[in-house]
C-alpha positions as CSV (number, residue, x, y, z in Angstrom):
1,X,99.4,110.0,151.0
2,X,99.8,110.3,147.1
3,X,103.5,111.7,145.8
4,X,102.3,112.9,142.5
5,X,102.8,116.6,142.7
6,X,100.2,117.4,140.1
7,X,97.3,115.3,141.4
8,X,96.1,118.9,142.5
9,X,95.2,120.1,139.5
10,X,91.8,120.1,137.7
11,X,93.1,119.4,134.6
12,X,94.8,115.9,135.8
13,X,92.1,115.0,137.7
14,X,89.7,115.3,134.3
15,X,92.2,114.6,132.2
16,X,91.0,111.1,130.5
17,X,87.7,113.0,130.2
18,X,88.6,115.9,128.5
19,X,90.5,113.1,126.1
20,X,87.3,112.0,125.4
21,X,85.5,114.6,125.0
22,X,87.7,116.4,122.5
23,X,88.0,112.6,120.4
24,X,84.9,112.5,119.9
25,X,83.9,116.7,119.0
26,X,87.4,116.6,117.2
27,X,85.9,118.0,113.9
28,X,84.2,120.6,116.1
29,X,87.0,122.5,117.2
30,X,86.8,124.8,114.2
31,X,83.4,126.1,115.5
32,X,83.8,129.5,117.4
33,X,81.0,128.1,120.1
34,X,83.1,124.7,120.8
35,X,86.2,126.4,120.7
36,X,85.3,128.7,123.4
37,X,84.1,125.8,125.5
38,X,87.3,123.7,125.0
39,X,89.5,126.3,125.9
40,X,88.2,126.9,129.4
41,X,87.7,123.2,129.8
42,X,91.5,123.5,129.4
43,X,93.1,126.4,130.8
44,X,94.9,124.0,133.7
45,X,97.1,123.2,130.4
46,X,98.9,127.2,131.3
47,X,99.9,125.9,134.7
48,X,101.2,122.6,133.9
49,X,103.7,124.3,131.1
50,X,105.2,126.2,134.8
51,X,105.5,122.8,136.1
52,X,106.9,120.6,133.6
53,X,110.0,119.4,134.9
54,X,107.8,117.8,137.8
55,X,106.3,115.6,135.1
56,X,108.5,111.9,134.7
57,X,109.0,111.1,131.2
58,X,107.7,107.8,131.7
59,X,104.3,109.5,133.3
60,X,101.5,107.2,131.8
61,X,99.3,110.3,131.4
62,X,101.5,112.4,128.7
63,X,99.9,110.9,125.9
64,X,97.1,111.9,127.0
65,X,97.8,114.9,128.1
66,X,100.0,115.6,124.4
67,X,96.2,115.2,123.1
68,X,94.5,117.4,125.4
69,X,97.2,120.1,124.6
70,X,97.0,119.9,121.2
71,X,93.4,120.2,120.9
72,X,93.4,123.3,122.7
73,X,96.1,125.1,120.4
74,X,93.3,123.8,117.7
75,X,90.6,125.8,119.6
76,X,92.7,128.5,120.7
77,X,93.8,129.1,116.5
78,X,89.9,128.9,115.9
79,X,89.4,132.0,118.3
80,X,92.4,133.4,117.0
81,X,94.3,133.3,120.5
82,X,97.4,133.4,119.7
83,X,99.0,133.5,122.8
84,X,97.0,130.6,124.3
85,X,97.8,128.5,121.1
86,X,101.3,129.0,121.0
87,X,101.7,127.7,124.6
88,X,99.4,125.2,124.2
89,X,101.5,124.0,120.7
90,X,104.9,124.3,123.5
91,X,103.9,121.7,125.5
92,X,102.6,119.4,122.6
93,X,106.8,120.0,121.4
94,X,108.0,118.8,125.2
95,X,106.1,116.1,125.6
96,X,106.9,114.8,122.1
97,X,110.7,115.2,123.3
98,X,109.8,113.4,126.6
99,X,112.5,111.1,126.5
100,X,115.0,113.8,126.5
101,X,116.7,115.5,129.6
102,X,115.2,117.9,131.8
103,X,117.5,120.8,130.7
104,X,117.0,119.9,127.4
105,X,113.0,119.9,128.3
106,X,113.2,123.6,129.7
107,X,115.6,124.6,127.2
108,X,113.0,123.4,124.2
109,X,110.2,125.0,125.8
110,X,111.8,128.4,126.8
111,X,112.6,129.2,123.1
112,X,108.7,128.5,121.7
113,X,107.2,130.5,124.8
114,X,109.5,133.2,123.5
115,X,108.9,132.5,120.2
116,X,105.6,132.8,120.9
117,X,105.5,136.2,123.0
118,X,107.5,137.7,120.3
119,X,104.8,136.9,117.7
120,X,102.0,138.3,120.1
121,X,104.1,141.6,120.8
122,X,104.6,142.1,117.2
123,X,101.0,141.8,116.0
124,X,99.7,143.9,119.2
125,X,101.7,146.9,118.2
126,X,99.1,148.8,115.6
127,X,95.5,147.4,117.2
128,X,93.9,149.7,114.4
129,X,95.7,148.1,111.6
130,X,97.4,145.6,112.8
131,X,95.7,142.8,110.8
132,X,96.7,144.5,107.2
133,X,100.1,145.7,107.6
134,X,102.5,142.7,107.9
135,X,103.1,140.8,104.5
136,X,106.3,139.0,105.0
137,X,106.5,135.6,105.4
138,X,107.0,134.9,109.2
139,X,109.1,131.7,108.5
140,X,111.1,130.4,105.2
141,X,109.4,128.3,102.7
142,X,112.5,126.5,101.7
143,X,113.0,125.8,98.6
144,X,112.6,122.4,96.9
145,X,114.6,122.5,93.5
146,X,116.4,119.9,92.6
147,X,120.0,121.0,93.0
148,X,122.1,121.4,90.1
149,X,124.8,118.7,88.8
150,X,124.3,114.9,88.8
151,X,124.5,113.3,92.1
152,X,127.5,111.3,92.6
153,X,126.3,107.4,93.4
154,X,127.7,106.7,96.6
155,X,129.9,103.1,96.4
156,X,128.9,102.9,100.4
157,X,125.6,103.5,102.5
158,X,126.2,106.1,105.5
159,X,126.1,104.0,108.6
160,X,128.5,101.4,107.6
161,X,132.3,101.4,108.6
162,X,133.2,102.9,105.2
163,X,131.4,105.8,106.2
164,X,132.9,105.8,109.6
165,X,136.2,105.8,108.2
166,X,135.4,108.5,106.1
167,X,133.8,111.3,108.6
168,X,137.5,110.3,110.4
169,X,139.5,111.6,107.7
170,X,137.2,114.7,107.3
171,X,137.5,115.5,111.2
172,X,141.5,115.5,111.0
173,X,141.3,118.3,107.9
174,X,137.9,119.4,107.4
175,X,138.4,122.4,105.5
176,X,141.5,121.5,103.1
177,X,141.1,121.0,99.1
178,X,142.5,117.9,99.1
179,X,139.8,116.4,100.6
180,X,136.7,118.6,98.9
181,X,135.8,115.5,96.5
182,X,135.4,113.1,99.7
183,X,132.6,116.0,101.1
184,X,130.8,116.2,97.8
185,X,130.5,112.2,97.5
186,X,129.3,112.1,101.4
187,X,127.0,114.8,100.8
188,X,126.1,113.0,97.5
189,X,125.2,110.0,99.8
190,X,123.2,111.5,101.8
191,X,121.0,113.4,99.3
192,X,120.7,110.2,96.9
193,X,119.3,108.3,100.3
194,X,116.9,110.9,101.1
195,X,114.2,110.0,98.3
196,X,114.5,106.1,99.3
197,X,114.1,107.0,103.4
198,X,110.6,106.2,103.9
199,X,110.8,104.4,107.7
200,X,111.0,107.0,110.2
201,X,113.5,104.9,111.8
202,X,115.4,105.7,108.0
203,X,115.2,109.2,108.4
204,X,116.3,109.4,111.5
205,X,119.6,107.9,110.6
206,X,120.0,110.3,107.7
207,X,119.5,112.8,109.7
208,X,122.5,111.9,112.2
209,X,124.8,111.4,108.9
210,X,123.9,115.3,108.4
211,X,124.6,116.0,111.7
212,X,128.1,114.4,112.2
213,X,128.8,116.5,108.9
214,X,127.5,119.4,109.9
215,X,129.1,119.4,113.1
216,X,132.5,118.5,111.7
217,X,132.3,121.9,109.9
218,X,130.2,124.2,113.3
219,X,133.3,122.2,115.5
220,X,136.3,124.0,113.6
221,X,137.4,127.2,114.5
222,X,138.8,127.7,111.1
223,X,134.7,128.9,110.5
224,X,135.5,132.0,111.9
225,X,138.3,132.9,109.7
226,X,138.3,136.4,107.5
227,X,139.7,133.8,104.9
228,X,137.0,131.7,105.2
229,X,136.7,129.3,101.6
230,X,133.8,130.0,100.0
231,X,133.0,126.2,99.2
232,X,132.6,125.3,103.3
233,X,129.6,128.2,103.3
234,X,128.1,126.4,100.7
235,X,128.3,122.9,102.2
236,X,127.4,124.0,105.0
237,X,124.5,125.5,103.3
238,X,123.6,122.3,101.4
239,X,123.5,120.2,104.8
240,X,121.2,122.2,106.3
241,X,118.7,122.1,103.0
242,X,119.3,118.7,103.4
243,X,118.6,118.4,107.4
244,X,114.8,121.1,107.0
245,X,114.0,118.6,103.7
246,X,114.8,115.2,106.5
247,X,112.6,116.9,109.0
248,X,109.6,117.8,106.7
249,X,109.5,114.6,105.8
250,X,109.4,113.5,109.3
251,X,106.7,116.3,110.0
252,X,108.8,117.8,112.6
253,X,107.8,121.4,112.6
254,X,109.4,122.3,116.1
255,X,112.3,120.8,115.3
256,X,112.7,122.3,111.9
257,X,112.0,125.9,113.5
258,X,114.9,124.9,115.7
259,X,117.2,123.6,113.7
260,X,116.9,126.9,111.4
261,X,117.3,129.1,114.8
262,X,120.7,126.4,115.3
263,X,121.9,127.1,111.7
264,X,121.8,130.6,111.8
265,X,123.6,130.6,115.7
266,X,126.2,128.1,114.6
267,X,126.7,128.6,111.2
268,X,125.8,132.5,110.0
269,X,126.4,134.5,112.9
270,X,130.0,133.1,112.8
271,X,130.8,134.1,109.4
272,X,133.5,137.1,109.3
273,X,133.2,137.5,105.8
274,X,130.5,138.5,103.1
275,X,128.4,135.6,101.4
276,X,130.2,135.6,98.2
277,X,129.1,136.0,94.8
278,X,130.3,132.5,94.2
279,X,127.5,130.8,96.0
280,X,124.9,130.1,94.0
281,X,121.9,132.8,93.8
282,X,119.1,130.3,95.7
283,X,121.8,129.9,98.5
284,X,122.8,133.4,99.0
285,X,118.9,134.0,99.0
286,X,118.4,131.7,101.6
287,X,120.7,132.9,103.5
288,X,119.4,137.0,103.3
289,X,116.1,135.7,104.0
290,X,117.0,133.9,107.4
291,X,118.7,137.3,108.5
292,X,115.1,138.5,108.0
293,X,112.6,135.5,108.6
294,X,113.9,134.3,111.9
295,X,113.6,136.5,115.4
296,X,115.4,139.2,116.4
297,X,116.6,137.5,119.4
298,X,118.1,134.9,117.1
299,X,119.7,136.8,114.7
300,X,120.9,140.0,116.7
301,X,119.3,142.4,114.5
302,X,117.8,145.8,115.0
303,X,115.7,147.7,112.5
304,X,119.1,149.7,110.6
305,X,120.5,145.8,110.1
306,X,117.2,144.3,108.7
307,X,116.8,147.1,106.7
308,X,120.1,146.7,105.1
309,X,119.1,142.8,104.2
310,X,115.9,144.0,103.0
311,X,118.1,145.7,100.5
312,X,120.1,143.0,99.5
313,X,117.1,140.6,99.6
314,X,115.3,142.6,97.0
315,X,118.6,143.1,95.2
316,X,119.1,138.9,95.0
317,X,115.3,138.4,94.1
318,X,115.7,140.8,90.9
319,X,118.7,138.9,89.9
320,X,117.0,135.9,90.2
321,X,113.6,137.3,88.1
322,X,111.5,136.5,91.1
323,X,109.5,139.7,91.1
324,X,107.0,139.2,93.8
325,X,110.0,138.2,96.1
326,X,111.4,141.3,95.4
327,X,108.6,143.5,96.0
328,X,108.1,141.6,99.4
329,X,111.2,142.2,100.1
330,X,110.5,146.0,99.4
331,X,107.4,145.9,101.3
332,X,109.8,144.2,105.1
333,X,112.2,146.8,104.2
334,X,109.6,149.6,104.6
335,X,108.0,148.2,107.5
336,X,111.8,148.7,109.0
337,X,111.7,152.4,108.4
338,X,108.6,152.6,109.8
339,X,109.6,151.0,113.3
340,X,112.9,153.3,112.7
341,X,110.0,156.8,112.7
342,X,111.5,157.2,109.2
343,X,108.9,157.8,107.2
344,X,109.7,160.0,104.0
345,X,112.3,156.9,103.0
346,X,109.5,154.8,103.9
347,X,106.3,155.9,101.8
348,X,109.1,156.0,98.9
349,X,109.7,152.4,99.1
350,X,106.0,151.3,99.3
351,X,105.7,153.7,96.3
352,X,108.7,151.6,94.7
353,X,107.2,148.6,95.5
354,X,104.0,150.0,94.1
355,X,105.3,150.5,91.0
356,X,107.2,147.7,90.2
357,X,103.9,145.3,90.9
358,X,102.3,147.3,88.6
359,X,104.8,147.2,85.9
360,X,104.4,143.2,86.5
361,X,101.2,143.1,87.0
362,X,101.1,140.8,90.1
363,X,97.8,141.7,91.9
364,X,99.0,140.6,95.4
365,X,101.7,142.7,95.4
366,X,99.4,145.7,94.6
367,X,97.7,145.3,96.8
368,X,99.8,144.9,99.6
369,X,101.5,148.4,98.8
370,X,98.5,149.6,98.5
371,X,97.5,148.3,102.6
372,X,101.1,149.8,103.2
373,X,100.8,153.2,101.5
374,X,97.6,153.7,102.9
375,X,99.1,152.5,106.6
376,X,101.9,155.4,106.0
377,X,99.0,158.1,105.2
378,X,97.6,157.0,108.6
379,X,100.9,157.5,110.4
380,X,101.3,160.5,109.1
381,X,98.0,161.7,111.1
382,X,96.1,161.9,107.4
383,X,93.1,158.7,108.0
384,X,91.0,160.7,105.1
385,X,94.0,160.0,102.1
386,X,94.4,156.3,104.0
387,X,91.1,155.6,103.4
388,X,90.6,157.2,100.1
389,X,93.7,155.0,98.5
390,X,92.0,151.8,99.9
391,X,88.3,152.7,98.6
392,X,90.1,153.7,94.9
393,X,91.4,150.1,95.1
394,X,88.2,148.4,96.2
395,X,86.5,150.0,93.2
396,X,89.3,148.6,91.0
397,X,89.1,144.9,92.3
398,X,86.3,142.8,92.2
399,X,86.2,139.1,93.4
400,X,86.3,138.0,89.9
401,X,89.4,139.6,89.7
402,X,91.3,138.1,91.9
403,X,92.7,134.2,92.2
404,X,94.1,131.5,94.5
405,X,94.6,131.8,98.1
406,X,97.1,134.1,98.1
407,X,95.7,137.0,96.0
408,X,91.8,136.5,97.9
409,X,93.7,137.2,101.2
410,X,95.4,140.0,100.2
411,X,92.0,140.9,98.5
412,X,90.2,140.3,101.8
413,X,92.9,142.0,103.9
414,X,92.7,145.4,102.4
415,X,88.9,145.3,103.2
416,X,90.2,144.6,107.1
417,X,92.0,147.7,106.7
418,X,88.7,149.3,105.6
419,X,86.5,148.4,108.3
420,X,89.3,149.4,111.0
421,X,89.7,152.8,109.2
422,X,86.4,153.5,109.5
423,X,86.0,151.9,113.0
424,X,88.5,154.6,113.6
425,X,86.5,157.6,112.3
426,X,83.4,156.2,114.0
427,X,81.5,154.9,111.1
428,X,79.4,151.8,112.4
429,X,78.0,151.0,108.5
430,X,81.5,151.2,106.9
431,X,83.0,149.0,109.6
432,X,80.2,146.4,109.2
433,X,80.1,146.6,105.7
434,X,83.8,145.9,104.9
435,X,84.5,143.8,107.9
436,X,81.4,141.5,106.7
437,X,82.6,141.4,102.9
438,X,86.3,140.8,104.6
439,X,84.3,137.9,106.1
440,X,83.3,136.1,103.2
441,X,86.3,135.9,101.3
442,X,88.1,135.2,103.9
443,X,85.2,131.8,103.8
444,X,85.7,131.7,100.5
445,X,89.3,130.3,101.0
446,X,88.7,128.0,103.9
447,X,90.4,130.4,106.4
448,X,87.6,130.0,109.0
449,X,89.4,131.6,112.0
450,X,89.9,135.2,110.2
451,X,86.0,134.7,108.9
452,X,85.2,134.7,112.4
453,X,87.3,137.6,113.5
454,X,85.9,139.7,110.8
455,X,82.3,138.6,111.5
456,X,82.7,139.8,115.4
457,X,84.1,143.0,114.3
458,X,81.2,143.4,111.3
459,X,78.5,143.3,114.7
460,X,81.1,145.2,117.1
């Protein structure tokens, strides 16, 4: 009698076939009709993410099964399942850490199906507008400037006794003056090795020299202290740049999403005093941003809180002269108000944001207040002014006026809130038309899954 627990399953028993199957219709997965047909093909993939920790990691089948997982987040993207791709992309991330623990395995795939619920929760909450009204960034674009100063030409590589020696000396007084040179030349070592790292097996042992660094600073409860020195935020700060620029080069997405989740836990949340005003501007950006970007069940924050760092985002942007960061930061900070029922202080801040993309000219951001000033008219019972402001815009833009990706989609987004205001009033025509000119843009910039969506609604 067979021992394997999951010879059961349909899924296993087709397994190599499916594998087959989806190698050889890979480039097909971004058709709608093949999509469809790989996603039932694979829906055994929901109950083996409930039975994981049955799986050994020295199963022969998880590469195959990584594969087979993977295609069917593909699928599930092209249909716009975002539920279904988000697990499907969790079990791709556990068996790609298959030679870790089982707690470790449960632990890792927990967060992403949370991660992932969240997401699904969030975007279900308006079904009649839904699509338009969320312009934030769902995750950090970190940023990729070269940092400012020369870097210091470390005499030693990490990894050798030297360096050994070193990390000892920081351990025993990690936060004192005297020994703020040593960190910068460490750090210094580790940035001027980053650029020659091109071996994964390189990067990987960079990326332990952040960590013992890193932890040297999370380990101390000295991080905790109201009299906190402002130069341990920033290294701390500078390690974890570091760390996200290691992984992206390593094209760990999972475990960059984790790590930022880990910084913001170990690091942020800890802090008892305000980021001060001597940290640079790009850091103390980065860090209002995370207290936004990442989830609420990461960062502890209800609506009152990330309204407050909306505030200070857009206050840090305007230093900084970046002008559409500052009216996206507007634009979060009004979606808070809205969750929070407060809507007077709410249509003002779209109206501010408004303005100011007007005053700069920066098409995407009209447009965007445009989506949310209209979304407030509908909230406030009024779809006839919602859909006016959208239709005044429509005869203000053309195609031709728009350019690059991120302008068309906004351009092709406020026609989605079109078609679902009329959809709303019952207008069959006014849906199809804007959800089928929604459509083509949407073409236009190689975003094939939100074509289709558009083109189901235009014959809905």
């Amino acid at each position: 009698m067979s021992t394997d627990p999951l010879e059961g399953m349909t899924i296993m028993r087709e397994l190599a076939e499916i594998r087959r199957e989806v190698e050889e219709k890979w480039r097909q997965l971004t058709q709608p009709d093949h999509a469809s047909d790989i996603l039932e093909r694979t829906e055994g993939v929901e109950e083996l993410v409930l039975r994981i920790d049955v799986l050994s990691p020295a199963d022969h089948r998880i590469a195959d099964l990584r594969e087979v997982a993977f295609a069917r987040a593909v699928a599930a993207k092209t249909l716009g399942r975002s539920r279904e791709m988000d697990s499907a992309l969790a079990l791709v991330g556990v068996l790609s850490l298959s030679a870790a623990g089982t707690e470790r395995v449960r632990s890792v795939l927990h967060f992403l199906e949370e991660s992932a619920q969240q997401r699904e929760e969030h975007h279900g909450l308006e079904p009649d507008f839904s699509l338009a009204v969320d312009s934030f960034p769902d995750s950090p674009g970190l940023p990729r400037e070269q940092d400012s100063g020369a870097c210091v030409e470390a005499s030693e590589e990490p990894g050798t006794p030297s360096w050994d020696v070193q990390v000892g000396v920081l351990k025993r007084s990690p936060y004192t003056e005297q020994n703020d040179q040593l960190w910068d030349e460490l750090i210094a070592a580790c940035r001027s090795n980053l650029p020659t790292a091109r071996e994964s097996s390189e990067l990987s042992a960079l990326q332990h020299c952040l960590g013992e660094l890193m932890e040297i600073i999370t380990d101390n409860p000295g991080l905790a202290s109201p009299h906190l020195r402002p130069e341990i935020i920033a290294r701390a700060v500078a390690l974890h740049r570091l760390n996200q620029r290691v992984m992206e080069e390593l094209g760990d997405s999972i475990g960059a999403r984790l790590d930022r989740n880990k910084f913001f836990q170990s690091v942020l949340s800890r802090l008892l005093v305000d980021v001060p005003t001597s940290i640079s501007l790009s850091d103390r950006i980065l860090i209002a941003r995370y207290h936004l970007d990442l989830s609420p069940d990461v960062t502890g924050h209800g609506n009152t809180e990330r309204s407050r760092y909306a505030t200070r985002l857009a206050e840090l942007y305007q230093r900084n002269d970046d002008h559409n960061g500052e009216i996206m930061a507007f634009l979060e900070k009004g979606a808070c108000l809205e969750k929070m029922g407060r809507y007077s202080e709410m249509y003002e801040v779209y109206e501010q944001a408004l303005t100011l993309s007007r005053r700069y000219d920066l098409v995407s951001g009209i447009i965007w207040s445009t989506i949310r000033l209209s979304y407030g008219h509908f909230l406030a019972k009024d779809p006839r002014s919602a859909t006016q402001l959208l239709l005044d815009l429509d005869d203000r833009l053309t195609y031709d006026d728009v350019s690059g990706v991120n302008e068309r989609e906004a351009y092709a987004e406020a026609k989605v809130a079109l078609g679902n205001l009329f959809a709303y009033a019952g207008s069959h025509d006014g849906s199809r038309r804007y959800h089928g000119e929604a459509a083509e843009v949407f073409t236009s910039i190689g975003n094939q899954t939100r074509a289709w969506e558009c083109r189901q609604k235009a014959l809905g």
